[in-house]
C-alpha positions as CSV (number, residue, x, y, z in Angstrom):
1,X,2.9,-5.7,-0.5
2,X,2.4,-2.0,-0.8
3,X,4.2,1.2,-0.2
4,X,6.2,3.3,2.1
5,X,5.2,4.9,5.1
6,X,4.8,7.9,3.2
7,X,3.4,6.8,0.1
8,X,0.9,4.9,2.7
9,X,-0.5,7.6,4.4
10,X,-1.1,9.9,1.3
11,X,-2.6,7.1,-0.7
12,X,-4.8,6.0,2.5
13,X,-5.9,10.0,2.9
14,X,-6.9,10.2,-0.7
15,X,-9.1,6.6,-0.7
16,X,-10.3,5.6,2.2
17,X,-13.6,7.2,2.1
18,X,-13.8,7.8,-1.5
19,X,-17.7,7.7,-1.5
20,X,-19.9,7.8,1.5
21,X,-21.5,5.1,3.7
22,X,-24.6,5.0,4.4
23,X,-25.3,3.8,8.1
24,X,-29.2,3.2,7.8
25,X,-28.2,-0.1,6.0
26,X,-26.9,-3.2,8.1
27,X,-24.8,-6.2,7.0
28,X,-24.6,-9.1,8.9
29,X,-21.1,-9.8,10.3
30,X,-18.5,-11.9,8.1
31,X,-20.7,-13.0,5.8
32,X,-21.0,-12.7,2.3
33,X,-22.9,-9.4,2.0
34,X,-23.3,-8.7,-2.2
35,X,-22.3,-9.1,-5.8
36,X,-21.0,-6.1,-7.4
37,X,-19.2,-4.8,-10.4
38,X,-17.8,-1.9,-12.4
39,X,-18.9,-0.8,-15.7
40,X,-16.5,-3.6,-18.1
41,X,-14.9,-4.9,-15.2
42,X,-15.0,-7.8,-12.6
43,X,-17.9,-8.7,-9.8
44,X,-16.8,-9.1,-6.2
45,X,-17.8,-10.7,-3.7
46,X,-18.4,-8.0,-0.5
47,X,-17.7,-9.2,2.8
48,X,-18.2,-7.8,6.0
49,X,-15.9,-8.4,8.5
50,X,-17.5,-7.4,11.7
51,X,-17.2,-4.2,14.0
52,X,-13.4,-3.8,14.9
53,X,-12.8,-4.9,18.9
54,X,-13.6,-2.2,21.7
55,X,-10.0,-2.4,22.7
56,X,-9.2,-0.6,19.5
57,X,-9.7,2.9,20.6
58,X,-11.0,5.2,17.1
59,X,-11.4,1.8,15.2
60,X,-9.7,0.4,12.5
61,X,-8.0,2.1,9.3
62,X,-7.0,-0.6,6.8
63,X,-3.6,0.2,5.0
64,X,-3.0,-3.2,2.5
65,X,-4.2,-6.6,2.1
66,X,-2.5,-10.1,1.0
67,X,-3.0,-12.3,-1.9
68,X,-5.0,-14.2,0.2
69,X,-7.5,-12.0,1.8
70,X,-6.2,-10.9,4.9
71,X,-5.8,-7.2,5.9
72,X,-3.0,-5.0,7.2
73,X,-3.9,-1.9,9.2
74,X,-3.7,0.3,12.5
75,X,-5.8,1.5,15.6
76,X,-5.4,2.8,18.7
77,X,-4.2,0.6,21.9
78,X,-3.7,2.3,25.0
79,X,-2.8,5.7,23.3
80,X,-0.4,4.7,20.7
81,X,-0.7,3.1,17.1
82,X,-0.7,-0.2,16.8
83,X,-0.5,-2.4,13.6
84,X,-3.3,-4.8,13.2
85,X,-4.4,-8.2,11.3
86,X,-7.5,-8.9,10.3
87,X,-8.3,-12.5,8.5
88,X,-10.6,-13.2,6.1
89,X,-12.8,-14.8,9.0
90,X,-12.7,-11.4,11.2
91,X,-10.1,-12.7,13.8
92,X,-8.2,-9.5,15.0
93,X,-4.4,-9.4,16.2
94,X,-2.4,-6.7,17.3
95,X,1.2,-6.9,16.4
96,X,3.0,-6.4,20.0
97,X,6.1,-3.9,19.9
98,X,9.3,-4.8,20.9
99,X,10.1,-4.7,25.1
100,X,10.6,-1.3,25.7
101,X,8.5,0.1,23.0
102,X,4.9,1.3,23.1
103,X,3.7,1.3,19.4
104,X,3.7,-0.9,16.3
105,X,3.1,0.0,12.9
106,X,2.2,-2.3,10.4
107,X,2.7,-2.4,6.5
108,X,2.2,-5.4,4.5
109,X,1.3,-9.4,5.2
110,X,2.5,-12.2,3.0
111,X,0.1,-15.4,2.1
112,X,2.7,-17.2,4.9
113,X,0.8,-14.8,7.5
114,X,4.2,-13.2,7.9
115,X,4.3,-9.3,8.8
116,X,6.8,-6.4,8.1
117,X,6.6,-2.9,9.8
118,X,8.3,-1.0,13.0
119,X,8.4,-1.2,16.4
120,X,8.1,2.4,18.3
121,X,8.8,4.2,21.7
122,X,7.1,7.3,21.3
123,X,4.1,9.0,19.3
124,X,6.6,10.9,16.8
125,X,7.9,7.7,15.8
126,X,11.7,9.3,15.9
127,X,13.3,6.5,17.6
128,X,12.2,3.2,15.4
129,X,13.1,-0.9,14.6
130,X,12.3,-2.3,11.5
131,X,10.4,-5.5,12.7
132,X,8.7,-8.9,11.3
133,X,5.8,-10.6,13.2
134,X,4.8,-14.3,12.9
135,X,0.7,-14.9,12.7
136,X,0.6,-14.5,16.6
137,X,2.1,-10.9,16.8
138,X,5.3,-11.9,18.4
139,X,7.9,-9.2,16.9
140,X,11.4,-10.3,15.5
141,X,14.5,-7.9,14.5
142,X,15.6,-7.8,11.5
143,X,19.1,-8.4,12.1
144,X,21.9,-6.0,11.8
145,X,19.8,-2.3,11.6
146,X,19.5,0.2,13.6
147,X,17.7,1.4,15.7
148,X,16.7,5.4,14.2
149,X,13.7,7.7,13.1
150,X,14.4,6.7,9.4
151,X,13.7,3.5,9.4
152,X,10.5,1.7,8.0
153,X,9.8,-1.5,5.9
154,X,6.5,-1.7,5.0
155,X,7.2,-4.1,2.0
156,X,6.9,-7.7,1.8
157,X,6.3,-10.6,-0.7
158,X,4.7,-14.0,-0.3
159,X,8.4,-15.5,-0.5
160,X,9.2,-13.4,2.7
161,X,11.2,-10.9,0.9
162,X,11.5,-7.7,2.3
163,X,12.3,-4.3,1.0
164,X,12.6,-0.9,2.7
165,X,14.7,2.2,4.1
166,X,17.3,2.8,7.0
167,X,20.0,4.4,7.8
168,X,22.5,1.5,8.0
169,X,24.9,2.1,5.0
170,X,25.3,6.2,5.7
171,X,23.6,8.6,7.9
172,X,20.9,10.0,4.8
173,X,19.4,7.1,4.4
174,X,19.7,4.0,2.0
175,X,16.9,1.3,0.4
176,X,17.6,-2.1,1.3
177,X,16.1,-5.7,0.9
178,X,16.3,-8.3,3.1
179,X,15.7,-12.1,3.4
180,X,15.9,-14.6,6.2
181,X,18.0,-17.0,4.3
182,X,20.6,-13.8,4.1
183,X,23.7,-13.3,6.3
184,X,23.2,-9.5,5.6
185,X,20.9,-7.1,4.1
186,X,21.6,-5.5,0.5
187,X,21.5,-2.4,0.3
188,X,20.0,-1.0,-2.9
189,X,22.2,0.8,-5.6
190,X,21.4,4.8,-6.4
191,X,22.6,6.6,-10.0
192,X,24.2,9.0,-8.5
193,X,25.5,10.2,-5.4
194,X,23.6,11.5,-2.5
195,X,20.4,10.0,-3.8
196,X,18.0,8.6,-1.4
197,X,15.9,5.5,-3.0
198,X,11.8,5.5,-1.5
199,X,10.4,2.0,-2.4
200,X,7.0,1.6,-3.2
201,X,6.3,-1.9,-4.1
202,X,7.7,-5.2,-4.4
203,X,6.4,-8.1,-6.6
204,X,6.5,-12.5,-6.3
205,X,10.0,-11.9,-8.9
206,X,11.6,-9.8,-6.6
207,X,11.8,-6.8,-8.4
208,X,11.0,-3.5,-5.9
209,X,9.8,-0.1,-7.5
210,X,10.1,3.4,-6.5
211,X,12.2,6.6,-7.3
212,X,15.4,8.0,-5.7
213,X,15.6,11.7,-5.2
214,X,18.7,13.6,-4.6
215,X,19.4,17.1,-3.7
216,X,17.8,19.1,-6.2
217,X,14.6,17.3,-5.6
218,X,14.9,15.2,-9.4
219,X,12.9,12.3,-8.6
220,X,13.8,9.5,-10.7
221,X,11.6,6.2,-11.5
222,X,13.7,3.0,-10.4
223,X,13.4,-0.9,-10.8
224,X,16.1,-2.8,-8.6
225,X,16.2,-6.6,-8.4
226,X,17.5,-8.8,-5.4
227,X,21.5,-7.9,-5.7
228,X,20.6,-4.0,-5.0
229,X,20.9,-3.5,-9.0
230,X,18.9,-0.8,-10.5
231,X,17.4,0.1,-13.7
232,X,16.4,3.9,-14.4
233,X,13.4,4.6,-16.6
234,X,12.8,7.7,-17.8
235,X,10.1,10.3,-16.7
236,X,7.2,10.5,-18.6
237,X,7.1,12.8,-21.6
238,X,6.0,16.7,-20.5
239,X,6.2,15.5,-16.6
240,X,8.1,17.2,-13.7
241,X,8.6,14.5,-11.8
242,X,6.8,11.0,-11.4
243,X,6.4,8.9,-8.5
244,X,5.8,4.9,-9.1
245,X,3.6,3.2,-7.3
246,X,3.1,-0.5,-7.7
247,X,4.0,-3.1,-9.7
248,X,2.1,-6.6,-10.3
249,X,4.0,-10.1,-10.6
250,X,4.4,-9.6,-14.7
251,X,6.2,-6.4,-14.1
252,X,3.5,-4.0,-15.0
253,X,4.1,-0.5,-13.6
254,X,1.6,2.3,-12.6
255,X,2.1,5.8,-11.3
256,X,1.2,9.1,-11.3
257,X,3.5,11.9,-13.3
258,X,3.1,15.9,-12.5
259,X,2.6,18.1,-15.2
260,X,4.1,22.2,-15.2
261,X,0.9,23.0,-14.1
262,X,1.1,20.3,-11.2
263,X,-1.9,19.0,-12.4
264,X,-1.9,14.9,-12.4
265,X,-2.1,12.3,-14.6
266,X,-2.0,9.1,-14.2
267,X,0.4,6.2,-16.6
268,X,1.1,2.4,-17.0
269,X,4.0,0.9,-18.0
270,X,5.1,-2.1,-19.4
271,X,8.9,-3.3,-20.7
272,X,7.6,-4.0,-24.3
273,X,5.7,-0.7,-24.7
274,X,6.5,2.3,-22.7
275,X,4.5,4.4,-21.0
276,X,0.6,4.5,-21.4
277,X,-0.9,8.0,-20.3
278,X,-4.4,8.4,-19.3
279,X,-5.8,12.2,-18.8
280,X,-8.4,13.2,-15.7
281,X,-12.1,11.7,-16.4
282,X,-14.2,14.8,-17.5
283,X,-15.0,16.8,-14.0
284,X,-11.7,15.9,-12.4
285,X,-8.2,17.8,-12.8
286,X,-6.3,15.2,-11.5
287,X,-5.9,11.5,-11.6
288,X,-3.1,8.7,-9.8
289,X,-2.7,4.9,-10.2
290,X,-2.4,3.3,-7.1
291,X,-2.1,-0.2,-7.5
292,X,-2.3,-3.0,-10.0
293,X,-3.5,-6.6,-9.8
294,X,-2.3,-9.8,-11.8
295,X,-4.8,-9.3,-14.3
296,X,-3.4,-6.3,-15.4
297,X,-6.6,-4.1,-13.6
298,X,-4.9,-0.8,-12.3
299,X,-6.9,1.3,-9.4
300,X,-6.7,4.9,-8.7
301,X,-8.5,8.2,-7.7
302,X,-9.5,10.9,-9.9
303,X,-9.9,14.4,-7.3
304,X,-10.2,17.9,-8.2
305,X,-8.3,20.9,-5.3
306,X,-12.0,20.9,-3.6
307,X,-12.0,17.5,-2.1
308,X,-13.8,15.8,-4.5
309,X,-12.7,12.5,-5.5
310,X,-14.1,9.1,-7.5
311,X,-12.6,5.5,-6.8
312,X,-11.3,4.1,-10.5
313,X,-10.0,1.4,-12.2
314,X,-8.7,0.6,-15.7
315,X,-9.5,-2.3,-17.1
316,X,-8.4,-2.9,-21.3
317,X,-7.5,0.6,-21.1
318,X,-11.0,2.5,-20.5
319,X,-11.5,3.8,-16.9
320,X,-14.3,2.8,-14.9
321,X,-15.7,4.1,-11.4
322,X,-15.7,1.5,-8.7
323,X,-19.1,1.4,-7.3
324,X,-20.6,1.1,-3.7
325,X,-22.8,-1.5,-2.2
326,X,-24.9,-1.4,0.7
327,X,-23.5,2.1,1.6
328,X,-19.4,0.5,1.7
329,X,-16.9,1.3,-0.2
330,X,-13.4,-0.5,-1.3
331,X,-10.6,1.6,-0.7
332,X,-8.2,1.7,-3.6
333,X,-6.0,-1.1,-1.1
334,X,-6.3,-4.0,-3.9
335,X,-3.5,-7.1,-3.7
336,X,-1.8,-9.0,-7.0
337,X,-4.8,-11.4,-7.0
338,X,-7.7,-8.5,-7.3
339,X,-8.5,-8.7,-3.3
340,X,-9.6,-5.4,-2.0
341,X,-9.8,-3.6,0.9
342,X,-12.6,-1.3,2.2
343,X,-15.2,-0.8,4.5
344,X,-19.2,-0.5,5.3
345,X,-21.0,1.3,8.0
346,X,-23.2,-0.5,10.0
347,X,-25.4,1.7,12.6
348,X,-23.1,4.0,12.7
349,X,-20.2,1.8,13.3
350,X,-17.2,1.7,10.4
351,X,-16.9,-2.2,9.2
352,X,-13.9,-3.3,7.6
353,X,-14.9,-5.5,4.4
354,X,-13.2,-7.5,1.7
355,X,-14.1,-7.1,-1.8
356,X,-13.4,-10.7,-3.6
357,X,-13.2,-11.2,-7.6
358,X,-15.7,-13.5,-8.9
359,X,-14.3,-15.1,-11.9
């Protein structure tokens, strides 16, 4: 249900590959591979989903994953990107561009198997269709938008919802959301003119999260519901600028705030009592919340300038590392029910896997 092309790419460059694999250890395919758990948190279930298809030139880069299991991502076909499902049972399926267009990308599947992303013509993705795919890849239009190289919708809930940006309502760009049932889509309201809204998550209430900036770069955290309403909240105390990242079906907010220094830290926040902080573990400068599941588990990075980085979570407040099993790792790419992404390497070959929460 996750994130904006933007917010996609940095989060996937930060996590994906958060500790390294170890190839000398082998899994067998879609099968349950371990238990595992953090330090005061849950046990998963690992399981390996199988070596990604030859036609998938590069392999396969996981970018979300459903409530129930299965993934969103992208590989190569023929040159260009191309977004990609993966079930639970390691069945693969391209989602097929538009006629005309070459590439796909993407973003988010709902527990109905429906899919949200764009349609493409070129590699520099200038001239793009915000698109939904049914379970087979077959590509629809979301009726009414343009065809541009702003738009992308890369959000989507299990009730088919879907939230994102285009250029419809004026030539900057606006937020929108979207259902079927809809003669139109809504575009989403901004405090103050010239502001352009970047969505980052939508929950099963309908409520969609992210900041508008404007010209002088104030980025603003914003809630908006269904109607295109918004509600502002305020930037963290002694921050810059914030950006908010997800947002689980009780309305719990994480993000990550900037300090004068630009060093990070990381916050939750909930209606009844503000904003939580939480400071860099000791040997890290910086730390960001990612995601957050149903049971109130948020997910994150701590990384210093050099590179360095260690997969979190917190769970009743403390932070905990996320470990590794059999040489895989989850990714940070965690749904509303706990379900996470991530992947194993198996002779040398990277595995996609699931990580599943064992109550």
């Amino acid at each position: 249900m996750r994130n904006s092309l933007k917010s996609l790419m940095t989060v996937t460059a930060l996590l994906v590959g958060a500790s390294a694999c170890d190839s000398s250890r082998s899994i067998a395919p879609a099968a349950p591979a371990a238990s595992v758990s953090a330090t005061d948190g849950p046990r998963w279930t690992v399981v390996d989903l199988g070596p990604p298809p030859a036609y998938l030139q590069f392999g396969f880069f996981p970018i979300s994953v459903s409530n129930i299991g299965e993934v969103i991502g992208q590989g190569r076909i023929n040159g260009f990107t191309t977004g990609i499902a993966l079930t639970p049972t390691g069945r693969y399926t391209p989602m097929r561009p538009l006629p005309g267009d070459a590439g796909t990308f993407a973003g988010a599947i709902n527990v109905l198997g429906t899919t949200v992303g764009i349609s493409v013509v070129d590699r520099a993705y200038t001239n793009r269709v915000i698109v939904t795919w049914d379970r087979q890849g077959n590509p629809t239009p979301i009726p009414g938008l343009p065809r541009s190289d702003a738009e992308d919708a890369f959000l989507i809930n299990d009730f088919g919802v879907v939230a994102g940006n285009t250029k419809k309502f004026n030539d900057v760009g606006s937020g929108f959301v979207w259902h079927r049932s809809w003669p139109a889509v809504r575009e989403l309201k901004v405090p103050m003119p010239g502001a352009v809204p970047l969505v980052a998550d939508i929950n099963n209430r309908g409520q969609i999260v992210g900041r508008t900036e404007d010209q002088t770069n104030t980025s603003v955290p914003v809630i908006w519901d269904l109607a295109g309403n918004f509600t502002l909240l305020p930037n963290p105390d002694g921050a810059l600028f914030s950006l908010t990242n997800s947002i689980n079906d009780h309305g719990t907010i994480v993000g990550t705030a900037t300090r004068a220094d630009y060093s990070t830290v990381a916050w939750i926040w909930t209606k009844s009592g503000g904003y939580k902080m939480y400071l860099p573990p000791t040997g890290y400068e910086n730390i960001g919340l990612y995601s957050i599941d149903n049971a109130g588990r948020a997910y994150g990075v701590a990384f210093n300038a050099d590179g360095t980085q260690m997969l979190l979570m917190i769970v009743h407040g403390r932070i905990t590392t996320i470990p590794s099993i059999n040489g895989g790792t989850a990714s940070g790419i965690v749904s509303n029910t706990g379900i996470m992404a991530g992947s194993v390497s198996v002779n040398g070959v990277n595995h996609p896997t699931i990580w599943i929460p064992r109550r």
